[in-house]
C-alpha positions as CSV (number, residue, x, y, z in Angstrom):
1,X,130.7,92.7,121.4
2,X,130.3,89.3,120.1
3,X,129.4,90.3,116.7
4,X,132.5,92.4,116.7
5,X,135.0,89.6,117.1
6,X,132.5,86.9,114.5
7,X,133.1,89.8,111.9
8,X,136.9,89.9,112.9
9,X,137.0,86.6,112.8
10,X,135.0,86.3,109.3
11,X,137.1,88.8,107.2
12,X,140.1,87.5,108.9
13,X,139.3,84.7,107.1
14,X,139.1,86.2,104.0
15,X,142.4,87.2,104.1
16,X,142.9,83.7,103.0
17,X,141.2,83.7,99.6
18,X,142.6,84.5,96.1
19,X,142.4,87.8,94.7
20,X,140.6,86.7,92.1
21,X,137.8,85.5,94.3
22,X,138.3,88.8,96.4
23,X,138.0,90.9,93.1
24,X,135.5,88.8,91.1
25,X,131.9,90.5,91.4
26,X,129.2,88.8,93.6
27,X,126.7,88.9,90.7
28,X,126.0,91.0,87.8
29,X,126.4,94.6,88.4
30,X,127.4,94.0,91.8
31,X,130.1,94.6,93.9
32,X,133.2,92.6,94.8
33,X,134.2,90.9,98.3
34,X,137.1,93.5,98.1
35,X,134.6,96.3,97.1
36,X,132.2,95.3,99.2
37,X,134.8,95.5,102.4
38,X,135.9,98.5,101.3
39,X,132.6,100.2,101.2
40,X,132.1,99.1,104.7
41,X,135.9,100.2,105.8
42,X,134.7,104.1,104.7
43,X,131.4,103.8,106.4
44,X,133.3,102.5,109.8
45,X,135.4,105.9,108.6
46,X,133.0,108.3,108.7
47,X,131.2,106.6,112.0
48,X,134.6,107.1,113.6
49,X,135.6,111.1,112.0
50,X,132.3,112.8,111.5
51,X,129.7,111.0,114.0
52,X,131.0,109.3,117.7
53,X,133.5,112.1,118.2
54,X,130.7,114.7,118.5
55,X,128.0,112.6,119.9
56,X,127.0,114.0,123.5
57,X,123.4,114.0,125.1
58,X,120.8,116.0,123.5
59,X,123.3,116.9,120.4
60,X,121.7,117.0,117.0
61,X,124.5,116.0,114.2
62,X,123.7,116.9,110.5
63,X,122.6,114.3,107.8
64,X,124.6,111.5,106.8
65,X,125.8,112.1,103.3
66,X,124.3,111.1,99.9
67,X,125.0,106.7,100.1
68,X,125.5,106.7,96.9
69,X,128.0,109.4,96.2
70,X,130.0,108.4,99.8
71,X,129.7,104.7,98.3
72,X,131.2,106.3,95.0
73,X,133.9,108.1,96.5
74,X,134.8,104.8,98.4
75,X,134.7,102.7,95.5
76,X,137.2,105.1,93.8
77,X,139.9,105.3,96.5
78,X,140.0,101.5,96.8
79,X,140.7,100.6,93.1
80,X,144.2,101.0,93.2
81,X,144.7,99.0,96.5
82,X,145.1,95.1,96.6
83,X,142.1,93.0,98.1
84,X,144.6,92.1,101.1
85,X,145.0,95.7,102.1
86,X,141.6,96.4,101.6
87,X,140.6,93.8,103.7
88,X,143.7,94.4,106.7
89,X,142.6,98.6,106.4
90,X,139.0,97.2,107.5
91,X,139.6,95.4,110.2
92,X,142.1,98.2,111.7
93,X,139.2,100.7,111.3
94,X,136.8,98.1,112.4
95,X,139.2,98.2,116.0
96,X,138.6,101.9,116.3
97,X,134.9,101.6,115.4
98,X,134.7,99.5,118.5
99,X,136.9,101.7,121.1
100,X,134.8,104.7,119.7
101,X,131.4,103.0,120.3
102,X,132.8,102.2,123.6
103,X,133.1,105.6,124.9
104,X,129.7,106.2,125.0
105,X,127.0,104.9,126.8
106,X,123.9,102.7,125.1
107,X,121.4,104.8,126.5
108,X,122.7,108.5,125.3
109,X,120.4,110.1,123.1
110,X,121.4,112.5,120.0
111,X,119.5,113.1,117.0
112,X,120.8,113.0,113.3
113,X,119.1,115.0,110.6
114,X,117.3,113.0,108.1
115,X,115.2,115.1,105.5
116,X,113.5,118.1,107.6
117,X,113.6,116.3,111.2
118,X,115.7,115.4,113.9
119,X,115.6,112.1,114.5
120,X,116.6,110.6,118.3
121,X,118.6,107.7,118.5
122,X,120.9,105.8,121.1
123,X,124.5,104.6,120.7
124,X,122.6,101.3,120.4
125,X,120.4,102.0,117.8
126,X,123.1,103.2,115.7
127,X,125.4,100.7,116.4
128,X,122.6,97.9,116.0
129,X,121.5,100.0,112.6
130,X,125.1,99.3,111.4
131,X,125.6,95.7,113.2
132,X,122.5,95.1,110.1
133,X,124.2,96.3,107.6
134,X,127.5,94.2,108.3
135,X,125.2,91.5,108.0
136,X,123.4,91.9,105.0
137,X,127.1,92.3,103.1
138,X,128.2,89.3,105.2
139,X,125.5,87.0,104.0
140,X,125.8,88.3,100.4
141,X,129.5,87.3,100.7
142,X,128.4,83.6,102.1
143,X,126.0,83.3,99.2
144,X,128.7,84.0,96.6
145,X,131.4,82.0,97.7
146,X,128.6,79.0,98.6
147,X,127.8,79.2,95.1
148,X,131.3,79.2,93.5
149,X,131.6,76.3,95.9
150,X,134.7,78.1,98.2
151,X,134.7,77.4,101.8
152,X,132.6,80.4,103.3
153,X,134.4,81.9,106.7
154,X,132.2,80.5,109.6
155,X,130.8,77.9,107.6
C-alpha cells in the first residue's frame, strides 16, 4: 500500500509539468512521460477488465496479450488526448487497480498461461510483478527530467 500512494503522489506531481516536458521523448526512440503513463494506465486496464475480476483459487486465466501490440494499441488511443488527461485517467484507473487487488487475498493461487504451461502465481506475485514495472518507468522518468535539469517528483 505504500507504493500505491508514492506513485499517487509522484504522477500527481507531474501534473505540474509543461506539456512540452510531458510530451518530449525520454531519449531517442523512446517514449514520452505522457506515453509512458499512458502505457501504464492500459496495463492497470486490462489488470482491472480481463484478470482480478476472474481470479479465484485454482483458476487458470489465458495468456496475457502480445506487449507489444497491447503497448501499440495503447500508444494509439492516447495520441489525441492532452498529457494532463493522460496523466488524471491514470491515476483514476490506478484507484481501481488498488480496490481490485484488494478483493483478493495475497495468498490465492491462480495460474496464467504463458507459452504451453500454466504458470501459479499469488495476488502478490502479480501485484509485486507489476509494483516492478511501475518502477522501472518511474526511474526512467527521474532520469529524464534529472537530466533536462526539472525538479524530479520525490526528489
Amino acid at each position: 500500500m505504500q507504493h500505491d500512494a508514492f506513485i499517487n503522489d509522484e504522477v500527481t506531481q507531474l501534473c505540474r509539468l509543461n506539456d512540452t516536458t510531458l510530451t518530449a521523448p525520454i531519449a531517442p526512440e523512446k517514449w514520452s512521460i505522457k506515453e509512458i503513463i499512458g502505457h501504464m494506465y492500459y496495463w492497470d486496464g486490462y489488470l482491472c477488465e480481463h484478470v482480478l475480476p476472474y481470479i479465484e483459487e485454482s483458476v487458470s486465466l489465458p495468456e496475457f496479450p502480445s506487449h507489444d501490440e497491447f503497448n501499440q494499441k495503447a500508444m494509439e488511443k492516447i495520441q489525441r488526448r492532452s498529457p494532463k488527461e493522460v496523466l488524471q485517467q491514470f491515476l483514476r484507473q490506478r484507484r481501481k487497480l488498488i480496490t481490485a487487488f484488494s478483493k483478493h487475498p495475497d495468498s490465492l493461487v491462480f495460474t496464467i498461461r504463458e507459452g504451453l504451461e500454466d504458470v501459479p502465481y499469488t495476488i502478490q506475485q502479480l501485484r509485486h510483478d507489476f509494483l516492478e514495472h511501475d518502477e522501472h518507468h518511474l526511474l526512467q522518468i527521474r532520469q529524464f527530467l534529472s537530466d533536462r535539469s526539472v525538479d524530479s517528483p520525490n526528489s
